[in-house]
N, C-alpha and C positions, 0 to 999 in steps of 0.2 A: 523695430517692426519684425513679425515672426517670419521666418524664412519658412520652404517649405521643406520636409525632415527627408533623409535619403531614404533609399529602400528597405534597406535593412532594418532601420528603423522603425517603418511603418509596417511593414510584415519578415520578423526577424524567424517567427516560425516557418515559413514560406522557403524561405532561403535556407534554413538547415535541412528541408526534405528534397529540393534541390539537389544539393551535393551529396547524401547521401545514395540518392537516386540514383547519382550522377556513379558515384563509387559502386553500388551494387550494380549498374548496367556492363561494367569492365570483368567485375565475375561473371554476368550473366556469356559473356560475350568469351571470357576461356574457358565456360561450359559448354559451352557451343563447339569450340574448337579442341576439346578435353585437354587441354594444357594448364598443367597446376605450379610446375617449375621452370623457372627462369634457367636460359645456357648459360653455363660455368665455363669461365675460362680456364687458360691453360695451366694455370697455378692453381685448380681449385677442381679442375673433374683431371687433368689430365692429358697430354699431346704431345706431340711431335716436333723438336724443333730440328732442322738440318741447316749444315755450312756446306756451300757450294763454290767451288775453286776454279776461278774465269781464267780460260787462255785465248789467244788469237787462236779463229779456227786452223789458220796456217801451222799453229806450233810456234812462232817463234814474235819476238817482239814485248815490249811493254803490253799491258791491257790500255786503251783508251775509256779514261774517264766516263767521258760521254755515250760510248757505246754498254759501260758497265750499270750507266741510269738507266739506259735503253732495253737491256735485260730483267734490269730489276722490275720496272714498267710491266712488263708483260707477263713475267712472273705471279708478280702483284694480282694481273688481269686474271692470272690461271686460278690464282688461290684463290680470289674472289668467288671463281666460277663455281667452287664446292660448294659456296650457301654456307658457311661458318661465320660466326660474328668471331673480332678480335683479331685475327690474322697479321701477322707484324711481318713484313719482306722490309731491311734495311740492307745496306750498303755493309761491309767491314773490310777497314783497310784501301787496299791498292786493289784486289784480284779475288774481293769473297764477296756473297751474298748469304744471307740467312733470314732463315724462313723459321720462324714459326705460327703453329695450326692448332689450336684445341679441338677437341672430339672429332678428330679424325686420327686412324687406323695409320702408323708407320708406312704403311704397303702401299695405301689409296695415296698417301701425299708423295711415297717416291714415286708414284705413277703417272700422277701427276705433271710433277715438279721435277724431279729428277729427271726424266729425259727435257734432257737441256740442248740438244744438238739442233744442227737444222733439220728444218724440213724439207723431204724431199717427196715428189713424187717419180717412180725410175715404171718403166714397161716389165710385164711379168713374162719369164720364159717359161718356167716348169715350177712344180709346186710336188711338195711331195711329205708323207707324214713320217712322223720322228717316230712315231712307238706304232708297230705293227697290231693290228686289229688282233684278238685273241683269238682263239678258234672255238667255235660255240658248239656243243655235240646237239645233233641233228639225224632223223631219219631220210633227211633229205636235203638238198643242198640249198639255200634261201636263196629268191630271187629280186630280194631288195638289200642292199649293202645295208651293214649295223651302222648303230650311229655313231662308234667308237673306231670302226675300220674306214670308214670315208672320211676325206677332209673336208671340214664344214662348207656349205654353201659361201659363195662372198654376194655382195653387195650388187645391184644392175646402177650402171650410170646414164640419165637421160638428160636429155636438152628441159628446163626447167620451162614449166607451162600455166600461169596463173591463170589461162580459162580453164583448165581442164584437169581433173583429179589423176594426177598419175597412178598408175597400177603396177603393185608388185609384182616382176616377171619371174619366175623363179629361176633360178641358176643350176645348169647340169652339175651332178657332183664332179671332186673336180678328177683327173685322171693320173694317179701317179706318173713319174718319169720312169720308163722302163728301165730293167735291173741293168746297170752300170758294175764295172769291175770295182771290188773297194782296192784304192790307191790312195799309200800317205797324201796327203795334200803340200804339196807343193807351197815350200816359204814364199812369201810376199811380201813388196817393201812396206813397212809400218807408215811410210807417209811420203806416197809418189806426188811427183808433181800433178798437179790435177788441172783442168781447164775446164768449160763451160760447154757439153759437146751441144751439136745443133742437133734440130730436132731429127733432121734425118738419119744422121749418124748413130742419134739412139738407138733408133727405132729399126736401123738396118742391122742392129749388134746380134749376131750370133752367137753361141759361147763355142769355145775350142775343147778340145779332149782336154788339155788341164781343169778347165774350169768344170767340165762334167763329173771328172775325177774329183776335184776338190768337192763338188756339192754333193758327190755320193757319197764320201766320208766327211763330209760335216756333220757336227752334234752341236744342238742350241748352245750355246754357251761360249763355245769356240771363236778367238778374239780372229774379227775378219776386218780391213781397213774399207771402212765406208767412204771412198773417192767419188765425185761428182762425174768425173769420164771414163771409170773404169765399171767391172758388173759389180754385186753384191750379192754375199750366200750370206742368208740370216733364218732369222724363225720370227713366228709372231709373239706376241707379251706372253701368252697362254703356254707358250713352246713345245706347241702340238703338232705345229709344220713349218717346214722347210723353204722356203723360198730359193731360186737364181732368178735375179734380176738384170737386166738393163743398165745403164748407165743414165742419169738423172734427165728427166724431160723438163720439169719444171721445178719451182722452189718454193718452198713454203711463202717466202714476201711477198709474189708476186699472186695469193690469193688476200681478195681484201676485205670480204667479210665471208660470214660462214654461221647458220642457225640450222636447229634440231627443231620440227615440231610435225601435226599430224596436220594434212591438208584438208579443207572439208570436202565430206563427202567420202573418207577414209579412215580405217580403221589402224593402220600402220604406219608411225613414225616416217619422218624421209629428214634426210638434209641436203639444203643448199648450200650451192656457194657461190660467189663469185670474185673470177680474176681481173686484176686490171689488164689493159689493152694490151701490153707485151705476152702478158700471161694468155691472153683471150686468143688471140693469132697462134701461141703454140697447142693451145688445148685443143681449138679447132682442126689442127693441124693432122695431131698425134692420135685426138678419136676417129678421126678419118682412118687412119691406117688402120688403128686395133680393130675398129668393126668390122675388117674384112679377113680379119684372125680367127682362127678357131679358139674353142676354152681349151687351156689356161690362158694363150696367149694375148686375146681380146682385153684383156684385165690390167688394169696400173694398180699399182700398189703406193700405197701413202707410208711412209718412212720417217719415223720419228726416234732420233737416238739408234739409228741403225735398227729400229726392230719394227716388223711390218706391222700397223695399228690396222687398215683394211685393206682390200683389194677388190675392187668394183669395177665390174665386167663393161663394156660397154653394149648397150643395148644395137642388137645392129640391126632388128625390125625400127625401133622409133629411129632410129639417129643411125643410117644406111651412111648418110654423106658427113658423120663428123657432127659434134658442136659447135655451134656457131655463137655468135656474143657475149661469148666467158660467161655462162647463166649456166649452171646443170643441177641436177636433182639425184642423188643417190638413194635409192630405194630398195629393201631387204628386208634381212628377218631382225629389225632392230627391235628392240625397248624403246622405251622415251629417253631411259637412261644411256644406253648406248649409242643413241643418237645424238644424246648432248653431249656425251664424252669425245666422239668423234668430230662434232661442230668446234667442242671446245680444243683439242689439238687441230684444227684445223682454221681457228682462227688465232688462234694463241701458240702455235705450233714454231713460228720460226725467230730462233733466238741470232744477236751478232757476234754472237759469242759459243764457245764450246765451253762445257763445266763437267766438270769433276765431283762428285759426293765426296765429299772430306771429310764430316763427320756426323754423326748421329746422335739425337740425347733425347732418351722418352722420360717422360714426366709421369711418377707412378701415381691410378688414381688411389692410391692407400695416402700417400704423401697429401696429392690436392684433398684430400676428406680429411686428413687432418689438419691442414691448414683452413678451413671451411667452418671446421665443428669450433676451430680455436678463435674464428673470427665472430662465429655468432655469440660467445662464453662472453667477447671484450663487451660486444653491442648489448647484451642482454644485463652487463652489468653495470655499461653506463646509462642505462633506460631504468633499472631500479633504483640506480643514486638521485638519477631529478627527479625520479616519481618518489624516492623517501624527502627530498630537499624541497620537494613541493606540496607535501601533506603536513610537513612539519611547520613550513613557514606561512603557508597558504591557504592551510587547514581542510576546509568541505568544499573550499573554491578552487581545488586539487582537481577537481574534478572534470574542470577545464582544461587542463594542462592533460590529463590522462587521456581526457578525450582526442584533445587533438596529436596527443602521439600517437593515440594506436588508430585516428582515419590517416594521418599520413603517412605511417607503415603502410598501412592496407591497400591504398592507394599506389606510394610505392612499389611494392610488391608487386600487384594486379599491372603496374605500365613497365618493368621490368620481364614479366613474363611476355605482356603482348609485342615488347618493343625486340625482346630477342627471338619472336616467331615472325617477325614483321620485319624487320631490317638486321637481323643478327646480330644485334647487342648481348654480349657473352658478362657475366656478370665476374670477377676478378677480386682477389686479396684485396688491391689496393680501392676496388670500389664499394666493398663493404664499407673501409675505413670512410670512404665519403659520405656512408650514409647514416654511420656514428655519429660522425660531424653534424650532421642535418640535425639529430636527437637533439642537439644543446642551440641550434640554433631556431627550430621551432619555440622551445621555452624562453630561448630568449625574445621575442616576437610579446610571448606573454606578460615575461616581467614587465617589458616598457608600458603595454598597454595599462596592467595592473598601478605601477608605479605614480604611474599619470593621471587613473583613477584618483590613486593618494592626495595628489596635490591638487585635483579640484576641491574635495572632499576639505581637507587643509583650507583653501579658500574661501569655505562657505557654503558651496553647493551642495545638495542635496544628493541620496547616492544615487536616482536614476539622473539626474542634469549633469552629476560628476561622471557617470560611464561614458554618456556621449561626448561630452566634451571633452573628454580623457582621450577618447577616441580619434577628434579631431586633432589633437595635439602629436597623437604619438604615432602615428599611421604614416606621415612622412620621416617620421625617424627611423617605422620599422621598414617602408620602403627603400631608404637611403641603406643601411644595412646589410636588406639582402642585395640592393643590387653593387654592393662592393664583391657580396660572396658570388654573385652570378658574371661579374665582371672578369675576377679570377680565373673560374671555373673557364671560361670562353677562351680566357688567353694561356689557358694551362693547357685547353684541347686542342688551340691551332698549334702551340710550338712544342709543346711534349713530345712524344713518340713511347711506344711500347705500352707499359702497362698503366702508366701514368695517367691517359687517355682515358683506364677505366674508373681511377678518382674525381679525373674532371668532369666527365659526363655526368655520374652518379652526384656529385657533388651539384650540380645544374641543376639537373631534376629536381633532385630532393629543396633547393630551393625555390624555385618554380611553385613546385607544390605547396612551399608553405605560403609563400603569400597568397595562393590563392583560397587557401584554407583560413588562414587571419582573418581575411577579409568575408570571405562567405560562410565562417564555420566560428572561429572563435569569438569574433564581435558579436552575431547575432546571438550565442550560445549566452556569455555576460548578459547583451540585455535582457532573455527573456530570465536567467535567475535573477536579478532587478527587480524582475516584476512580481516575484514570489513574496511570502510572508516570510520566510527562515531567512534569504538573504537578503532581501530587499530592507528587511525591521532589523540585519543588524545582528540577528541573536549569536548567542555563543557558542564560538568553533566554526561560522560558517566563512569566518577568513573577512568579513568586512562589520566586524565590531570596529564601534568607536577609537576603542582605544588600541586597534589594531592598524588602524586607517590613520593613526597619530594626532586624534581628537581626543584629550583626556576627560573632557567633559561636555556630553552634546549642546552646544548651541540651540539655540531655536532657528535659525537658520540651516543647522545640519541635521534637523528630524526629517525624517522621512514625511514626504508630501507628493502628491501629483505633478506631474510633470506638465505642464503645457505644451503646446504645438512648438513650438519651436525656441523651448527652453534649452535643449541639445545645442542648439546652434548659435547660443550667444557667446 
């Protein structure tokens, strides 16, 4: 009895406008987003890798294991935050981590990554600039400070407000420390005992003539011991200005999240944060005081690796009596970028561990282009051995096999570009080789199909009854197949690490897409040339002559004839 014929079969031209549709909407759609090239990874455009060397923040002691996964974590978290595909943070040894970064700048990932210390938040005393304003010639003397002789505006802090759009307050410039006598600075021990001061203690911290001495001859650079109960002389990342600080009020742990974005109804970035309950009590504590401070003093400064990242005043119109519920809002003259950058130290900010940079290794991109140009030379020359092994043995029915290499390049390619603008998939030395691989495993998908054609053909059937049927036979074998290779590919991705990660993806994909290409590109593709006069009668060279098909002499049962309704399916 006749079954009824699958889709493909019954509209096999239908189904190849489909998926090429299907293929050209993926261009249409990096037209859109003008992206023509896929990210290269670290072997192949170029980056960064660093080795970072764990101690107890004390100085002294083994490193704990546990606390060394616990940094790498959070690391991990930082490097994420750049938006790079590829990014490898492993373990090495007893006391190192190593990071590496493709397409990112040396500078942005020690910037990152490299301050590894904790975080501190400490109260600001005085603020003063490193490099003195130039003198401008003038008929008259200006009565707005340049913008090279004043120290930048910082940040206002308010009690964070989801009904209500908060507004930029602006901040007085700020006022140098007046002229102090220059005095050597005064040695100090490289690692005093430290303790935990309370919040009042901070907050009531004075600096003595040493410590005025010393901040008046401090130069950025100049190695100062960042103690949690003692003050701090540093500069900010930019090393434009000077800070004396406090001794620490709060810690970077004790904030528990922290995001960058614009609120509605606003034109300028802000970030939140907020502390858990130990934290929430001292914050409220310590904005209470500063608001009743003058600038500079009003201001806490965020401390990361000993160097000020900001210092945000508190607001003492909004927030007279203090923050309340560890909720606040810092609001300035950010970016969106500066506002993520300070979200991101700020939730990412505190390590249990102190690190060291120990070593350096950029990756030239002259080196990744020629490892890149050398890997397309392999691909392109084993895509013209099956494209010559499949004209020679295959003949005009070559042409199948062409086809579907170059939609599943295409395809390829088009979900490699969108997949490294979409989730940063970096494309890698080792994942070209994956997609080599794919080239012989698409053909092989064809052979079986083809093969199986043979042996109906062999059987008796006619050559449109032998395609389908061929089809039926050999579709669970090309299924079983790829899902060995796609099996692989999954267990190479959970337990691999590093670069191997970019063969096994690549290797996925590219199988993925062939079966789906088999099924809705090659199979219909065979039937409709079936239906043609050149291939369907047979004639010579077009790959399904008699005596090619291993019929030396056509049968009457192997002439070409109509097919009935559900001749395919017996």
């Amino acid at each position: 009895m006749a079954t009824k014929s699958t889709n493909t079969h019954q509209h096999p031209l239908r189904t190849l406008l489909t998926v090429l549709a299907v293929t050209a909407l993926l261009y249409v759609i990096m037209a859109v987003n003008n992206i023509w090239q896929p990210k290269l990874g670290l072997d192949l455009r170029g980056g960064t890798t660093i080795t970072l060397t764990a101690a107890n923040v004390s100085g002294q002691g083994a490193v704990d294991r546990e606390s060394l996964e616990q940094a790498r974590t959070i690391i991990q978290q930082r490097v994420d935050s750049l938006g790079v595909g590829e990014s490898v943070v492993s373990t090495s040894g007893d006391n190192q981590i190593v990071v590496a970064v493709p397409n990112v700048a040396p500078d942005k990932l020690n910037q990152m990554v490299g301050q590894t210390a904790q975080l501190h938040f400490r109260p600001v005393y005085a603020i003063d600039q490193v490099v003195a304003p130039q003198p401008q010639p003038s008929a008259e003397p200006s009565a707005e400070p340049s913008a090279s002789g004043a120290p930048s505006p910082a940040a206002t802090v308010a009690a964070a407000d989801p009904s209500a759009a908060p507004t930029v307050v602006p901040t007085p410039n700020r006022r140098p420390l007046p002229q102090l006598p220059t005095l050597p600075p005064t040695p100090r021990p490289t690692v005093p005992a430290e303790k935990q001061p309370t919040t009042a203690e901070a907050l009531a911290w004075t600096p003595t003539g040493r410590d005025e001495a010393d901040f008046a001859a401090y130069q950025c650079g100049d190695p100062f011991p960042d103690v949690t109960d003692q003050p701090l002389i540093t500069c900010d990342r930019e090393g434009t200005l000077k800070f004396l600080l406090g001794p620490v009020i709060l810690k970077g742990n004790q904030v528990t999240s922290a995001a960058a974005g614009v609120p509605q109804g606003q034109l300028a970035p802000v970030v939140t944060l907020q502390f858990n309950s130990e934290g929430a009590a001292i914050f409220e504590e310590a904005t209470k005081a500063l608001a009743k401070k003058q600038s500079p003093q009003n201001a806490f400064a965020i401390v990361l690796d000993s160097r000020v990242i900001s210092y945000p005043e508190i607001d003492p119109i909004k927030t007279p009596n203090g923050i309340p519920g560890g909720s606040a809002e810092i609001s300035g003259n950010f970016t969106l970028a500066s506002a993520q950058d300070l979200a991101n130290v700020l939730k990412y900010g505190a390590l249990p561990l102190s690190f060291t940079l120990s070593e350096q290794n950029t990756v030239s991109p002259t080196l990744g282009g020629e490892q890149l140009q050398a890997g397309i030379i392999a691909g392109l020359i084993g895509l013209a051995l099956v494209v010559a092994y499949s004209i020679v043995y295959y003949r005009a029915l070559a042409i199948v096999v062409i086809a579907s290499l170059a939609l599943a390049a295409a395809m390829t390619y088009a979900l490699m570009v969108l997949l490294g603008e979409g989730m940063g998939f970096a494309l890698n030395l080792p994942g070209i080789a994956g997609a080599i691989v794919a080239i012989g495993v698409t053909a092989d998908s064809f052979i079986i199909f083809f093969e199986r054609i043979r042996d109906e053909v062999r059987e008796g059937r006619s050559l449109r009854s032998a395609i389908e049927a061929g089809w039926v036979g050999s579709r669970k074998t090309i299924l079983i197949a790829d899902a060995v290779s796609l099996l692989a590919a999954v267990v190479l991705f959970v337990l691999a690490i590093g670069a191997v990660k970019g063969f096994a993806f690549t290797l996925g994909l590219t199988t993925i897409i062939d079966i789906l290409l088999v099924f809705f590109f090659t199979k219909p593709l065979v039937t409709l040339l079936g239906r043609t006069r050149f291939w369907g009668e047979g004639r010579r060279f077009s790959g399904f002559e008699a005596e090619h098909m291993g019929v030396s002499r056509r049968s009457p049962a192997a002439r070409r004839r109509p097919a009935t309704a559900g001749e395919g399916n017996r």
